[in-house]
C-alpha positions in Angstrom: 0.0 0.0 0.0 1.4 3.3 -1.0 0.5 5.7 1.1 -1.0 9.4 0.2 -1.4 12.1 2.8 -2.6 15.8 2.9 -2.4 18.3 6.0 -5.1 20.9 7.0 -4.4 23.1 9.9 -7.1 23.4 12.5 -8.5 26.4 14.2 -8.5 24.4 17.3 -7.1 25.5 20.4 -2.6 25.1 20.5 -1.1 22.9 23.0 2.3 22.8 24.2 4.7 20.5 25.5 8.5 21.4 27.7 11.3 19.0 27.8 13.5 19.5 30.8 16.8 17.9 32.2 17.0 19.4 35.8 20.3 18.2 37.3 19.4 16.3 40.4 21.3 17.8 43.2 23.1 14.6 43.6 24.7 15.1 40.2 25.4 19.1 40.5 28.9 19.6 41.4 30.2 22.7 43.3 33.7 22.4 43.2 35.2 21.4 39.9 38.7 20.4 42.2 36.6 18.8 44.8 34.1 16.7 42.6 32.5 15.0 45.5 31.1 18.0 46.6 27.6 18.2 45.4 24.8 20.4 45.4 22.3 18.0 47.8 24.4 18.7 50.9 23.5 22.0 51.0 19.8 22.5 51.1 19.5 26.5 50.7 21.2 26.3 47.4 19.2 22.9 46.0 15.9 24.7 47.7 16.3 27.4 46.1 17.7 26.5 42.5 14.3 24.0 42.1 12.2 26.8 43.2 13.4 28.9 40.6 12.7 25.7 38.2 8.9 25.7 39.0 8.7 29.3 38.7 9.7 29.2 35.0 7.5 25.8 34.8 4.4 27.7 36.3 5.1 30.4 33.7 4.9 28.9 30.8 2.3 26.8 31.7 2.8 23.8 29.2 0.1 21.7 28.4 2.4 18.7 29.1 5.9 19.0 31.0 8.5 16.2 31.2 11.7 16.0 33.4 14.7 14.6 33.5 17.0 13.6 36.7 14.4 14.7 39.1 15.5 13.8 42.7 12.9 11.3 43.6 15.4 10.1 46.6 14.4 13.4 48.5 11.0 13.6 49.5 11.4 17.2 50.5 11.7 18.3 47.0 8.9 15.9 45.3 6.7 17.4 47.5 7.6 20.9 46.7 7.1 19.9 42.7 3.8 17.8 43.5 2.3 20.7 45.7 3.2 23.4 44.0 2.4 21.4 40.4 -0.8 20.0 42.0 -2.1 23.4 42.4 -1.7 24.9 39.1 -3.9 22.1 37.4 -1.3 19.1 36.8 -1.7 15.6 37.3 2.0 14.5 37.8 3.8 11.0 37.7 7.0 10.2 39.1 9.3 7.2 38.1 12.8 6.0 39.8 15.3 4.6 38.2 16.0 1.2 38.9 18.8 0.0 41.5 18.2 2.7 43.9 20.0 5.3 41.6 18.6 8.4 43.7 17.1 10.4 40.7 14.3 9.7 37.8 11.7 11.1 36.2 8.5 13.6 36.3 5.8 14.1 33.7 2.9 16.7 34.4 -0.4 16.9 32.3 -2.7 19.8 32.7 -5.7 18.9 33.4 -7.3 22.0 31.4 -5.6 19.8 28.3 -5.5 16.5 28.7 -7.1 13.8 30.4 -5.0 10.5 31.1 -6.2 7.1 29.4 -3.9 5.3 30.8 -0.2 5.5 31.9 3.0 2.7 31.8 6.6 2.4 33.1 9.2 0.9 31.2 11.8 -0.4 33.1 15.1 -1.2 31.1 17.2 -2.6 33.8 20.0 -2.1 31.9 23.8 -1.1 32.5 22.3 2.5 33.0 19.6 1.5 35.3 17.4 4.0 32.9 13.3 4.4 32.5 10.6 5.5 30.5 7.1 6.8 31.1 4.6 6.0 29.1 1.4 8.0 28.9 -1.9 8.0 26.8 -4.0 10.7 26.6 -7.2 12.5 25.3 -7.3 15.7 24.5 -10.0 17.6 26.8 -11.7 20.1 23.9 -13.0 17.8 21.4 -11.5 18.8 17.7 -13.2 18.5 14.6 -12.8 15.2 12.6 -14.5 14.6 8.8 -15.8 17.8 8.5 -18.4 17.5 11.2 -18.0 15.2 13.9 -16.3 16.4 16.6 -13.6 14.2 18.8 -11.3 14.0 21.6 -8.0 13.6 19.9 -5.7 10.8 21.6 -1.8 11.2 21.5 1.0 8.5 23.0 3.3 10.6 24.7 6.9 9.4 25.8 9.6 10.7 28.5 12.9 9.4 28.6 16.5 9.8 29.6 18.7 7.6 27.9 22.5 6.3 28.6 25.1 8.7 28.6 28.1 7.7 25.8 30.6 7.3 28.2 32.5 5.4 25.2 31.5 3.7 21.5 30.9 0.5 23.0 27.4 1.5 24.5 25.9 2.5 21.6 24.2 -0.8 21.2 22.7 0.3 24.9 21.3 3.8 23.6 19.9 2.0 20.5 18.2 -1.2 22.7 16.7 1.9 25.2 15.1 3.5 21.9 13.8 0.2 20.3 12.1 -0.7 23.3 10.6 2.4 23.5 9.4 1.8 20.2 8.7 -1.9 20.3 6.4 -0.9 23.4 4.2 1.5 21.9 3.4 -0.8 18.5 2.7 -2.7 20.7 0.3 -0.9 22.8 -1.0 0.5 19.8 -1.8 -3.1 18.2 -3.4 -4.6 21.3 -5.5 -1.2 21.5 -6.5 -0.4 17.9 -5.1 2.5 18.3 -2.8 2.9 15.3 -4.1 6.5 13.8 -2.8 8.7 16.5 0.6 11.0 16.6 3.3 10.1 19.4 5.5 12.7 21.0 8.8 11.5 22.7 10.8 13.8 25.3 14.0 13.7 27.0 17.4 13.5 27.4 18.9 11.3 24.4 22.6 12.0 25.2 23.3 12.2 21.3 23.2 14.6 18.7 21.8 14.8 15.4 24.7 13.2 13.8 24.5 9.9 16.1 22.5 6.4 15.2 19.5 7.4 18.0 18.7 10.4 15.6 18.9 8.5 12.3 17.2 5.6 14.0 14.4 7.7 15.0 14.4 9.4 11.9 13.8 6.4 9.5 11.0 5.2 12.0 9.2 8.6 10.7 10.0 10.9 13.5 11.0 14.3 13.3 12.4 16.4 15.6 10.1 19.6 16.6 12.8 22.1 17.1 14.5 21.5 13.6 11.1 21.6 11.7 9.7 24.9 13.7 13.3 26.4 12.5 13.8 24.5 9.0 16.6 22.9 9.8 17.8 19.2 8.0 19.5 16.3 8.9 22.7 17.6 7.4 25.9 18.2 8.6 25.6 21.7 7.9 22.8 22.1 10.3 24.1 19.5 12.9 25.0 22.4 15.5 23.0 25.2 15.1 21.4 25.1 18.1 23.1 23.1 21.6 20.8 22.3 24.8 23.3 20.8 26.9 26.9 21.5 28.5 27.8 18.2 30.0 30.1 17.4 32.4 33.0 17.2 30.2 32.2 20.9 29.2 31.5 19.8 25.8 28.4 21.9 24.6 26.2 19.8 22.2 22.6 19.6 21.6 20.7 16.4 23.0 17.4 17.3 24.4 14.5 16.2 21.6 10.6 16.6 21.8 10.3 14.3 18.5 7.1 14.2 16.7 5.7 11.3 14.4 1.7 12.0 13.1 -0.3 9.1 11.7 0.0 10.3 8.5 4.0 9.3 8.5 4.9 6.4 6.3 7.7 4.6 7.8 10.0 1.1 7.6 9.1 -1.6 10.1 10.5 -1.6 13.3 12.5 -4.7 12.9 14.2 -3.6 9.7 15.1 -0.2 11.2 16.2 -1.9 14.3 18.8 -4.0 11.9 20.3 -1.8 9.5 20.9 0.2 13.1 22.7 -2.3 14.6 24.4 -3.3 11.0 25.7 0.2 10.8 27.4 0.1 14.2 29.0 -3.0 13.5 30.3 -1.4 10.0 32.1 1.6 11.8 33.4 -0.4 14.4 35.0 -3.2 12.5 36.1 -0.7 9.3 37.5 2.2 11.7 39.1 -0.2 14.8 39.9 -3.8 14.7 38.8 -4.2 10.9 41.4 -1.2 9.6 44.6 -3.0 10.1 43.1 -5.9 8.9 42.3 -4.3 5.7 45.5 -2.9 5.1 46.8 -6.3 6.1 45.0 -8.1 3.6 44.6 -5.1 0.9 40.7 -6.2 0.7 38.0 -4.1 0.1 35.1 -2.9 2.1 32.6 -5.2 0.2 33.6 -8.4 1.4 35.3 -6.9 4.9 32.7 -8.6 7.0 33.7 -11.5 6.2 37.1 -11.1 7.0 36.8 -11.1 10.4 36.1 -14.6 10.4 40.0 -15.0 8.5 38.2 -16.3 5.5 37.0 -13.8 2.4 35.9 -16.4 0.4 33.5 -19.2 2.3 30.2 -18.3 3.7 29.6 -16.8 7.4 27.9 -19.7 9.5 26.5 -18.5 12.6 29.0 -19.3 15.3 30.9 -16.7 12.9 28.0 -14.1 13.0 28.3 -14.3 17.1 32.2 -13.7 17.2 31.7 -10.7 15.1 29.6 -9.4 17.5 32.0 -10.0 20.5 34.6 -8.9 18.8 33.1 -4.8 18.4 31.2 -5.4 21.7 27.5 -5.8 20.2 27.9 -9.2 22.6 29.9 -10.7 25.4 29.1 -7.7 27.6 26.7 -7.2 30.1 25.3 -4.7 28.5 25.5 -6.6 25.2 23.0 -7.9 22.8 21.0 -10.9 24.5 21.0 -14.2 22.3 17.6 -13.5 21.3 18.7 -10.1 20.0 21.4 -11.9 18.0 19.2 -15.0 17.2 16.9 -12.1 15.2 19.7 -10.0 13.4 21.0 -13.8 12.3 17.5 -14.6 10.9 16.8 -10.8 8.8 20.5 -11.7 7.8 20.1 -14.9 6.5 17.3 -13.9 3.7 17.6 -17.6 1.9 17.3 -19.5 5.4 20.3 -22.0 4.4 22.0 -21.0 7.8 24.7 -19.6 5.9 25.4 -15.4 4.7 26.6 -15.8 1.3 28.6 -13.0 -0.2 25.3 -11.2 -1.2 24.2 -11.2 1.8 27.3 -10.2 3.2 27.0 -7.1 0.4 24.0 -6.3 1.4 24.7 -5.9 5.3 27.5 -3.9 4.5 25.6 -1.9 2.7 22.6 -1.1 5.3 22.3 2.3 6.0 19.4 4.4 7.8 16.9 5.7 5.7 15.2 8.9 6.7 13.6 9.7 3.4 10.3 7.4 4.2 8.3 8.3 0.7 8.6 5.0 -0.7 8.0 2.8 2.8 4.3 1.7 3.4 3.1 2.2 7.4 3.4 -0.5 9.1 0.9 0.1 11.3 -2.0 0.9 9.0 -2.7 -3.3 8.4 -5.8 -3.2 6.5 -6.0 -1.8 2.9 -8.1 0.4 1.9 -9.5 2.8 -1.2 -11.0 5.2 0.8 -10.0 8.1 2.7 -9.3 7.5 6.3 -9.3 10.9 8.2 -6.4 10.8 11.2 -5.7 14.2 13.8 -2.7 14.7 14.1 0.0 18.0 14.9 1.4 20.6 13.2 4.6 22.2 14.6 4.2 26.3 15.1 6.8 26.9 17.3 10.1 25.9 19.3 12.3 28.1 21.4 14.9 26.8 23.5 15.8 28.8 27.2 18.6 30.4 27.5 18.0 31.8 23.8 21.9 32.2 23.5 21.4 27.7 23.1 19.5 28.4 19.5 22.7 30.2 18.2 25.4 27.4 19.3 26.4 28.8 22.4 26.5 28.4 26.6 25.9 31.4 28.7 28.1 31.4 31.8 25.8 32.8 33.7 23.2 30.2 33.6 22.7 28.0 36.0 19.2 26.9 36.6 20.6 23.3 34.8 23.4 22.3 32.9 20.4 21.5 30.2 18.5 23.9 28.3 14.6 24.2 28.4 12.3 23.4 25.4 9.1 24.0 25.0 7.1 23.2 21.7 3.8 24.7 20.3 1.7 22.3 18.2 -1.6 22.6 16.7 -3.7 19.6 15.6 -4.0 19.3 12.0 -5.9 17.0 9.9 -4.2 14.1 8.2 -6.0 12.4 5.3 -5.0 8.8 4.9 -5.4 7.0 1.4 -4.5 4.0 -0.1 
């Protein structure tokens, strides 16, 4: 099914959504020679700081607010958010991270917005002990759907903080946080019937636009709302326009996302996405590390450099092979690594004849995987039954993105900011009318 779609803004009321890494107190460091120092031993200056955060929350007034490293160890300062949140109109939801980390996450809906349908937790018990919150909800002024019928629009909405890149290696971690994610909601979507409706995911996603997150996200049909309010593409050109983030480090890059996808976005399946993701990394590492010398060693090629891993460029890769060359560029054999059935799924996409063997074709064509992001010519999965007629979907149109402090949208870190070592952003949407046709 090829998919056709056409966009009509609504005259319905905006809503808006803020994105928001906080930096627990735990994690805020007052002494750059005397790291152990940290902001949650001295309660005036934490106190104080998260006050200031709610004032600016309470200001703006977002529709839908999502946090990042919120202290949920402290019980002081979730009441102060919950009260103070509470009586402005929010419904709130609080998740910890696993293994008694100390911080987690807050998402607030305003009631004068958005009722909740139902909320989840995703627990990824992970390396990074990281979470996800999970919520479905309906808008609370109906909007107008086929020209006359009037109806509460529904939206999936995601918060998330994902594993800081501490090196190469845990890529495959920030991927496996993002396909879960994903794998979740088509999954709550299937077992719900739910499959014409736009998703929003927040957070923290510790990469930039030039990382495999983004271009994963990006060929599953999501864009991200502060590059299309300001045109921006995927290329390298535009890759740091704008930062949200100066991490500890005191590299300043942009990582904070509220990513849209309507029901009117044609995308590849999950699965396939998920591969040529996991395919890529495995092509960087093995080319640029291990892989390099062994070229030069060997004066081979890049088409059949898979295959030399296993010492052998001319007989097929079997898959006790297929598993080494995942522990050798740390896709397995780690306990953050790839479980079997992870690998036992890449083996069978791999394997397109089902001999149990990857031919040199097949070796070609995993080599050649790459991410996508131009979706024209990819059906959606999630639209399973054909159709000639017209199927009418709500979903958003972006009308506006800023980023606080605004010195963050021209490339650059004020030194006197110091509400977070994250920039806010806060996106204005308006539902729109998607026409779906096969």
């Amino acid at each position: 099914m090829r998919l056709n779609s056409s966009v009509a803004t609504m005259a319905e009321p905006s809503v808006s959504c803020t994105t928001f890494n906080i930096l627990a107190p735990i994690y805020k460091r007052l002494d750059q020679q005397n790291q152990s120092i940290r902001e949650s031993d001295f309660r005036p200056r934490w106190f104080t700081r998260n006050q200031m955060i709610l004032d600016w929350l309470l200001h703006d007034q977002s529709s839908v607010i999502c946090l990042q490293e919120f202290w949920v160890g402290n019980e002081e300062l979730v009441q102060m958010y919950k009260e103070r949140l509470g009586n402005a109109g929010y419904t709130t939801f609080q998740l910890a991270r696993t293994n008694g980390r100390g911080d987690g996450l807050l998402t607030a809906i305003h009631k004068d917005y958005f009722e909740v349908v139902n909320y989840g937790e995703l627990l990824f018990n992970d390396f990074g002990d990281r979470v996800a919150q999970l919520l479905h909800v309906q808008s609370v002024i109906p909007v107008m759907l086929n020209g006359n019928e009037k109806v509460q629009q529904e939206i999936l909405i995601v918060n998330t903080h994902l594993l800081f890149p501490h090196d190469s290696s845990l890529s495959i971690v920030r991927l496996h946080q993002v396909y879960k994610i994903l794998e979740y909601l088509e999954t709550y979507q299937k077992e719900n019937k739910l499959n014409n409706m736009p998703i929003i995911l927040c957070g923290d996603w510790n990469g930039s636009k030039r990382g495999h997150v983004y271009k994963f996200l990006r060929s599953q049909g999501f864009v991200s709302s502060y590059d299309i309010a300001h045109q921006y593409t995927d290329s390298d050109a535009d890759s740091h326009r704008w930062v949200s983030h100066r991490n500890h480090r005191g590299d300043i890059c942009g990582v904070d996302f509220i990513w849209l996808r309507n029901p009117s976005k044609p995308r590849k399946p999950l699965k396939t996405s998920w591969a040529e993701a996991v395919f890529g990394i495995i092509k960087i590492f093995c080319f640029y590390g291990w892989l390099q010398y062994q070229l030069q060693k060997a004066s081979i090629t890049e088409d059949n450099a898979f295959a030399s891993l296993r010492g052998s460029n001319s007989d097929p890769v079997t898959y006790p092979d297929f598993c080494e060359v995942l522990q050798k560029v740390n896709i397995t054999g780690l306990p953050y690594g790839l479980s079997f059935e992870d690998t036992k799924e890449l083996w069978l996409g791999a394997d397109l004849d089902g001999n149990g063997l990857l031919d040199c074709e097949e070796l070609k064509r995993i080599w050649d995987m790459t991410l996508a992001v131009d979706q024209t010519e990819f059906c959606q999965e999630s639209l399973e039954e054909e159709s000639t007629e017209s199927v009418e979907a709500i979903g958003f149109e972006v009308k506006k993105a800023v980023l606080f402090p605004l010195e963050a949208e021209r490339g650059m870190w004020p030194e006197n900011y110091t509400l977070s070592d994250h920039a806010r952003l806060t996106v204005e949407f308006s539902p729109c009318r998607s026409s779906l046709s096969s």
